[in-house]
MDTraj code that builds the backbone (N, CA, C; nanometers):
import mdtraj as md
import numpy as np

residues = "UNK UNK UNK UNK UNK UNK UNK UNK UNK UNK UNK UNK UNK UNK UNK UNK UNK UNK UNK UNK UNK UNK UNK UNK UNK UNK UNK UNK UNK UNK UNK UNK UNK UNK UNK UNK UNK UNK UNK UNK UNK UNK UNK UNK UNK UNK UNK UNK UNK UNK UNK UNK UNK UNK UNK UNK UNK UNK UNK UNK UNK UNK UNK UNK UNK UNK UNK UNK UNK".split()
xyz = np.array([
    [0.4691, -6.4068, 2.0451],
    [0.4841, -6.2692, 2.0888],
    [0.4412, -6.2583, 2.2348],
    [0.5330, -6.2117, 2.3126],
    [0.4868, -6.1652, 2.4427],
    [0.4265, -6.0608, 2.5120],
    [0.3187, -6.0918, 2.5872],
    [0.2597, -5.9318, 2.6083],
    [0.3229, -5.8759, 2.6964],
    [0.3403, -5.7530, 2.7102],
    [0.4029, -5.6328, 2.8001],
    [0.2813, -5.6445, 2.9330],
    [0.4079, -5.6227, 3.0472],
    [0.3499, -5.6122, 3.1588],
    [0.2657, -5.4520, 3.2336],
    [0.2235, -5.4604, 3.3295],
    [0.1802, -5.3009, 3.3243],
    [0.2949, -5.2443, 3.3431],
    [0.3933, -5.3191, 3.4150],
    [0.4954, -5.1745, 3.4489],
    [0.5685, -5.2227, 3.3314],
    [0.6048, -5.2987, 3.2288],
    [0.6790, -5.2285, 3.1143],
    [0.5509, -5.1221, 3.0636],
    [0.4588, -5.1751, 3.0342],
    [0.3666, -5.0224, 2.9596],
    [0.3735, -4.9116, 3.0793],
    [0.4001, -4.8881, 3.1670],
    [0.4034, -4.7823, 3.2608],
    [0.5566, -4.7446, 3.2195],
    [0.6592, -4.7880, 3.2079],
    [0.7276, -4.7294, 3.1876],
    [0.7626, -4.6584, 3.0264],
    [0.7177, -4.7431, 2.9530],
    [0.7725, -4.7132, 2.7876],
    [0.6994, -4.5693, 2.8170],
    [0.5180, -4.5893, 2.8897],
    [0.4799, -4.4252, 2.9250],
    [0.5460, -4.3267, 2.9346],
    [0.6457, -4.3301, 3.0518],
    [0.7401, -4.2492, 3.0908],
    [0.8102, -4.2181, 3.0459],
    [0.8564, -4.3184, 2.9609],
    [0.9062, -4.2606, 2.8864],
    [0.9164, -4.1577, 2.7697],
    [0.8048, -4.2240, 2.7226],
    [0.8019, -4.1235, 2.5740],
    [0.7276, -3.9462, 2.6368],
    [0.6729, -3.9854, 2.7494],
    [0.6487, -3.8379, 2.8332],
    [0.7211, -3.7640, 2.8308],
    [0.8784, -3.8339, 2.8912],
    [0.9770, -3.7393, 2.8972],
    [1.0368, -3.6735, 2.8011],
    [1.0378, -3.8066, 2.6647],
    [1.0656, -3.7699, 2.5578],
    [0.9885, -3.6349, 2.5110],
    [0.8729, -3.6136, 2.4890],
    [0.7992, -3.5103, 2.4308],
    [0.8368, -3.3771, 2.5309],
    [0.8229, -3.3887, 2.6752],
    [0.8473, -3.2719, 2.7986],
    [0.9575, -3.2281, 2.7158],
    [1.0549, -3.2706, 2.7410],
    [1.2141, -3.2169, 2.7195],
    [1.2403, -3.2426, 2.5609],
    [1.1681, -3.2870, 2.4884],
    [1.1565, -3.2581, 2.3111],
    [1.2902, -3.3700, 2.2825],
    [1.3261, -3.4172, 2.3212],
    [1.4641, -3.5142, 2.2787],
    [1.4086, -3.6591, 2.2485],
    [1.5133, -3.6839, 2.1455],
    [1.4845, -3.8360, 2.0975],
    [1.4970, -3.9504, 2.1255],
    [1.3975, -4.0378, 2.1103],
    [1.3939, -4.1565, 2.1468],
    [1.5186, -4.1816, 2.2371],
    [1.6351, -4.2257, 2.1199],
    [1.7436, -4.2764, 2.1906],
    [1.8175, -4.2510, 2.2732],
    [1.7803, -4.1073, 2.2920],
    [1.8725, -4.0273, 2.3885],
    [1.8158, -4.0705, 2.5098],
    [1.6501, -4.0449, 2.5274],
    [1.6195, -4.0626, 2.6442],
    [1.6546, -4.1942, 2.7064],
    [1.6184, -4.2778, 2.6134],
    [1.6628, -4.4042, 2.6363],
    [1.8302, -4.4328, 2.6840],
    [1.9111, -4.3880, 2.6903],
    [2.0723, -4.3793, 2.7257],
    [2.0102, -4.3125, 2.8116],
    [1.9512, -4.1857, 2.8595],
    [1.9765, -4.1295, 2.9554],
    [1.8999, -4.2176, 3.1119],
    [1.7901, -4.2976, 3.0753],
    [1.7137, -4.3650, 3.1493],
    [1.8050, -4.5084, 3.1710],
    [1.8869, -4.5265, 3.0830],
    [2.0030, -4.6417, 3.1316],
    [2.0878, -4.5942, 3.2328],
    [2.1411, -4.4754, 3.2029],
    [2.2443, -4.4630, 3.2272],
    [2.2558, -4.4029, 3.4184],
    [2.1320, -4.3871, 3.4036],
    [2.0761, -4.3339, 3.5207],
    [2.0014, -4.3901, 3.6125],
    [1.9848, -4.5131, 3.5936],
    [1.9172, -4.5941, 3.6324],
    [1.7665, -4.5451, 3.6514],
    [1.7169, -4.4993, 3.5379],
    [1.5697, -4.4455, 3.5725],
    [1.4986, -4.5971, 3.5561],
    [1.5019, -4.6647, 3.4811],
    [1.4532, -4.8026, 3.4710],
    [1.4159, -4.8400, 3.6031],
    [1.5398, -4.8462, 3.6837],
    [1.4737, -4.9039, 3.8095],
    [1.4031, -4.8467, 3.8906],
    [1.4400, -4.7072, 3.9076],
    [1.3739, -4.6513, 3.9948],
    [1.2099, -4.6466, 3.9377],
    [1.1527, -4.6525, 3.8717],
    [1.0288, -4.6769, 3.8273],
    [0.9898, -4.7799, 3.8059],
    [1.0538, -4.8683, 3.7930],
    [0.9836, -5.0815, 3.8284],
    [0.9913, -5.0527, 4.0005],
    [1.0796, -5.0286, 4.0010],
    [1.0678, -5.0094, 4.1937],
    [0.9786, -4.9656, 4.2507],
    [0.9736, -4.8399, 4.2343],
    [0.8397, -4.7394, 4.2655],
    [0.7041, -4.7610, 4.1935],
    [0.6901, -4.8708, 4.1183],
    [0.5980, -4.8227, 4.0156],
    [0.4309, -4.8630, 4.1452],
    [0.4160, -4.9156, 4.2077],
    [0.3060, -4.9223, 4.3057],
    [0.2634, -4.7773, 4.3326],
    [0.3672, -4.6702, 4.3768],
    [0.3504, -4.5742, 4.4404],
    [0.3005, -4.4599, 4.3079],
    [0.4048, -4.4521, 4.2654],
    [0.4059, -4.3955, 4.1126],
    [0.3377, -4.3514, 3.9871],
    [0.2720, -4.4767, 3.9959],
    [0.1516, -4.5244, 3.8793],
    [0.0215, -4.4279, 3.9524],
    [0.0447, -4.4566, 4.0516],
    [-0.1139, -4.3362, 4.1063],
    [-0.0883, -4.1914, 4.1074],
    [0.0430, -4.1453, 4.0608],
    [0.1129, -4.0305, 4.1067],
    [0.0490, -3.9729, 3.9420],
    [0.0349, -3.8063, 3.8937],
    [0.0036, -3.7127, 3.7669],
    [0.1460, -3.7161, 3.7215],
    [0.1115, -3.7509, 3.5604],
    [0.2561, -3.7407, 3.4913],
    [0.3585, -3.6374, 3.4862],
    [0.2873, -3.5154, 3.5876],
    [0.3651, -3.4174, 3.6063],
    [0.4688, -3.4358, 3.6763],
    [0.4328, -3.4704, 3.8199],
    [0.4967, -3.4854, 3.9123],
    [0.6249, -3.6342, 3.8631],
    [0.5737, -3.8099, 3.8072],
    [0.6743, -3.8667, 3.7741],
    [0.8027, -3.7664, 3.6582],
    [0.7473, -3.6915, 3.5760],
    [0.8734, -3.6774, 3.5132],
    [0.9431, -3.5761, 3.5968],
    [0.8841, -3.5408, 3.7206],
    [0.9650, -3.4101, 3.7888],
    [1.0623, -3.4730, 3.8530],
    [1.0032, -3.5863, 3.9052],
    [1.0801, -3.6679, 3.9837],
    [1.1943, -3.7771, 3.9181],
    [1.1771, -3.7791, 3.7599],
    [1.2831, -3.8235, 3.6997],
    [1.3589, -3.7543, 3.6189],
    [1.3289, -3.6344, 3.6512],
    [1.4221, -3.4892, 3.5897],
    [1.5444, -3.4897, 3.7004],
    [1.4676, -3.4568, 3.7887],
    [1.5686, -3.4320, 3.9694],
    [1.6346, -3.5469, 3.9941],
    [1.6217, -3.6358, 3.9919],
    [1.7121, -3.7780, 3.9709],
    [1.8392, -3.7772, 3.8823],
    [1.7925, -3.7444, 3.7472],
    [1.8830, -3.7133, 3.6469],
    [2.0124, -3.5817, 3.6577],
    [1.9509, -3.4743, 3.7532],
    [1.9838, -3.4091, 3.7384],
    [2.1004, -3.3918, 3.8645],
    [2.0265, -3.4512, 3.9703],
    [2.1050, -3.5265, 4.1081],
    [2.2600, -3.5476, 4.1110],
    [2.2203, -3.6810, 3.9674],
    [2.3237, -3.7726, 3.9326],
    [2.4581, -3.6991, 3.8123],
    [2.4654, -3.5744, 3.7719],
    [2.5035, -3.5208, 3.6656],
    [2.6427, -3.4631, 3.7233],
])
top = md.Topology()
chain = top.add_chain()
for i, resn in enumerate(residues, 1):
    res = top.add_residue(resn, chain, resSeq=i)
    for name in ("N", "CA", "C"):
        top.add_atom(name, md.element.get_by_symbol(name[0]), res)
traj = md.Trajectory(xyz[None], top)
């Protein structure tokens, strides 16, 4: 078994954050974080990010999402 890195546990975070913020399921978010490339933009950013309040990352991966629509 392999252990998870911080930025996979920083992101699965983000994920399920967003999940609960916006009340939608697992899988959705998950398609929507594919499809949108939220994945990267948070392995990318995650230096900057990770010090940032979970308010502000899911604001900033709302407006991304919402950018791209």
């Amino acid at each position: 078994m392999s252990k998870l890195t911080k930025i996979d546990e920083f992101i699965i975070f983000c994920l399920e954050a967003y999940k609960n913020k916006y009340e939608l399921r697992g899988e959705d978010v998950l398609n929507l974080f594919q499809k949108f490339k939220i994945f990267s933009f948070l392995e990318n950013g995650y230096d900057v990010l990770h010090t940032q309040s979970m308010e502000y990352i899911i604001s900033e991966i709302h407006q991304l999402i919402k950018n791209q629509e």
